[in-house]
FILUM-459630 format. One record per atom (N, C-alpha, C): residue in one letter; x, y, z. Coordinates in steps of 0.05 Angstrom, whole numbers, plus 5000, padded with zeros to 4 digits. Layout:
N
aXYZ
...
//
This chain:
151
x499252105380
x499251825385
x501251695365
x503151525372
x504851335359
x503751105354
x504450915326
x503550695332
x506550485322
x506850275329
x509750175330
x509950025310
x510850015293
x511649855263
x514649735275
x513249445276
x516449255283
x517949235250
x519649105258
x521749105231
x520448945206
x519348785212
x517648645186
x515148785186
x515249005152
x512749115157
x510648945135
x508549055134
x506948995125
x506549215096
x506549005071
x507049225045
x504749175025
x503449315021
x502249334995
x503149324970
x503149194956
x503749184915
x501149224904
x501449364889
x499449464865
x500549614846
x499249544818
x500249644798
x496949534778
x497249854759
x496049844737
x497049644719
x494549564700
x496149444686
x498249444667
x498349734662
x500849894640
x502749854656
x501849874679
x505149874706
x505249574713
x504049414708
x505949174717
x508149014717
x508949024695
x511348944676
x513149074692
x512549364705
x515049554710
x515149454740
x512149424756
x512849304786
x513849024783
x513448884776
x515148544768
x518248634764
x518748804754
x521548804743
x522348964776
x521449134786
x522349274808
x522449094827
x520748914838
x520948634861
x522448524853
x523148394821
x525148214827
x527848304826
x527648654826
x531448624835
x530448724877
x528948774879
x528348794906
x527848544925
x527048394910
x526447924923
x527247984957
x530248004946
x531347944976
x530648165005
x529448384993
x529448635009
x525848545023
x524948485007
x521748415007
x521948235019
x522747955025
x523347745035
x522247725063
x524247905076
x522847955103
x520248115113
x519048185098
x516548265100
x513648105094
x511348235107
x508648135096
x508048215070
x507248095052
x506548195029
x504048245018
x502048395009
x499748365004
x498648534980
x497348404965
x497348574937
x494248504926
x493648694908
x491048634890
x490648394878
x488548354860
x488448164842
x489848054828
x489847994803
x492548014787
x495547974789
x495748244805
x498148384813
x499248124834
x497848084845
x497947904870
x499347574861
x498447484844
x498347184836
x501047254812
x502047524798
x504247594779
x506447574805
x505447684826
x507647734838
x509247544857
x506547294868
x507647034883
x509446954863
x508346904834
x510546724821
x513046864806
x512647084808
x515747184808
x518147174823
x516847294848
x518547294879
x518646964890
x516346844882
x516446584896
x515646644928
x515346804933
x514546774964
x510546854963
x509946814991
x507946855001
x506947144992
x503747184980
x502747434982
x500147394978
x499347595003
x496147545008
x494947674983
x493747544972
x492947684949
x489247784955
x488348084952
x485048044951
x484248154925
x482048294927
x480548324898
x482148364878
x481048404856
x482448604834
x482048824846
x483649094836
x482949324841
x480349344840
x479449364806
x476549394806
x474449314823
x475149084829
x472448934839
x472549014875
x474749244879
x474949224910
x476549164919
x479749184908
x482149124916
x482649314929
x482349554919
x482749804924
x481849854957
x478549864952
x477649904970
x479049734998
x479649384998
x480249315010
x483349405029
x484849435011
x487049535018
x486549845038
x485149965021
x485050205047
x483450145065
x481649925068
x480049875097
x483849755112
x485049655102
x486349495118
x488849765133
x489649945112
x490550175118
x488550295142
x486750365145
x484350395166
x484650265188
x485649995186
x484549855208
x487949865222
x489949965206
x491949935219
x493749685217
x492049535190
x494149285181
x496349285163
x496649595147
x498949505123
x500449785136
x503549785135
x505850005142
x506350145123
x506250095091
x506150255075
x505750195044
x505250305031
x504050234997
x506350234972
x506750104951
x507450144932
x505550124914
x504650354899
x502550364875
x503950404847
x504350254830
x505850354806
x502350474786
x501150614790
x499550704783
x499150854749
x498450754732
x498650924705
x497651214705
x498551424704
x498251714702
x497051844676
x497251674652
x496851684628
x493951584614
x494651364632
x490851224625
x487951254641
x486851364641
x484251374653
x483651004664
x481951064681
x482550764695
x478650824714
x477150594697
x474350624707
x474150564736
x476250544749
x475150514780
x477050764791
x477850914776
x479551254785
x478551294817
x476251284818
x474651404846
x476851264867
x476550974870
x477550794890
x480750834885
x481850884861
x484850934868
x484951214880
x484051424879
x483551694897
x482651634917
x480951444930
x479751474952
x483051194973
x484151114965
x486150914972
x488851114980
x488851284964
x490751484960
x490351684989
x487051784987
x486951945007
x486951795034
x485951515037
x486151365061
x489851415073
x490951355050
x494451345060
x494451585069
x494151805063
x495252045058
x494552165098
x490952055101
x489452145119
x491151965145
x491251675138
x493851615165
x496251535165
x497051725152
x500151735145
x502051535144
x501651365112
x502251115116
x503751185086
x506551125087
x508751285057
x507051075034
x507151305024
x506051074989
x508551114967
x508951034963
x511051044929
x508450924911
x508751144889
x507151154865
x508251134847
x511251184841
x513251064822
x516050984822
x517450874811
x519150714819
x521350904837
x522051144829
x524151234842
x523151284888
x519751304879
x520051354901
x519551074917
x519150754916
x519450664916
x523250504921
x523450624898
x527450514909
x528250694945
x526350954945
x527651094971
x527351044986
x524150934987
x523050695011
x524950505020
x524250314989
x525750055001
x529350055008
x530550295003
x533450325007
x533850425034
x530550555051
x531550675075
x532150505100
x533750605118
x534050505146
x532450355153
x530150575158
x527650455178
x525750145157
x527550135135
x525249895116
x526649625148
x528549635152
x529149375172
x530549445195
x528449625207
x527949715239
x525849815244
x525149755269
x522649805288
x522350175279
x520250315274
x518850495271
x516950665289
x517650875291
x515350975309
x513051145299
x510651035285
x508951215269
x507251405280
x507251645273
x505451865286
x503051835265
x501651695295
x497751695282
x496451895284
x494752075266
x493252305271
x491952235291
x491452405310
x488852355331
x486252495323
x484152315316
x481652415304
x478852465316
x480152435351
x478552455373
x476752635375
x476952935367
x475553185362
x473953115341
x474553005316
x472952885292
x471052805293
x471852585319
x468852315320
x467252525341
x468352615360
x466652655381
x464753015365
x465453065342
x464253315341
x462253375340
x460253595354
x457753575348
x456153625324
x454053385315
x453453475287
x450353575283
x449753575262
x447453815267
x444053635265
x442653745278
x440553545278
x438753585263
x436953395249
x436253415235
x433553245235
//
């Protein structure tokens, strides 16, 4: 199954807090590339990043409090095209679980994440960032319908 990503996608921002400084600095030489897109980001991250870029960004929880989580229900539901996580690798981070479980949501419906800046520049430098997309959705039909054991 395909699902169709028109040219304005829908983007996630998030960043640790060690990494913010580094995603702020990465949007604002990216402003104009972001521009045409939906924007939507964590807590924090979210309200650093309207007033940098100056544009619109849906901002929801903090990570901690459920940003996380929120973002991969929205990945789930088929509302965001793909992630930028500048994620700290170095620091232990008390809600670890929900950045693994956000990670595995992308990964499970194949939705590109950049987790650091280079992979991020390859994203936002590619073709398809401002053209229509054709995404291959896992089909999880066998999944739901499998028989489970009674109990």
């Amino acid at each position: 199954m395909q699902q169709h990503i028109p040219r304005k996608k829908h983007i996630a921002l998030i960043a640790h807090d060690n990494m913010k400084r580094d995603l702020l600095e990465w949007v604002g030489l990216n402003r104009d590339s972001l521009a045409g897109h939906e924007l939507y980001a964590t807590g924090t991250t979210g309200a650093l990043l309207e007033k940098t870029l100056a544009l619109p960004v849906t901002k929801l929880l903090s990570g901690p409090l459920g940003g996380d989580q929120q973002i991969g229900a929205k990945i789930a539901e088929g509302g965001l095209d793909f992630v930028i996580f500048f994620w700290d690798p170095l620091e232990s981070q008390p809600h670890d679980p929900d950045v693994k479980a956000l990670l595995r949501i992308a990964v499970v419906w194949n939705i590109p994440v950049a987790c650091n800046r280079a992979t991020a520049d390859f994203l936002i430098s590619s073709p398809l960032m401002s053209s229509d997309y054709e995404r291959i959705v896992p089909d999880f039909k066998a999944y739901r319908e499998r028989l489970l054991p009674k109990f």
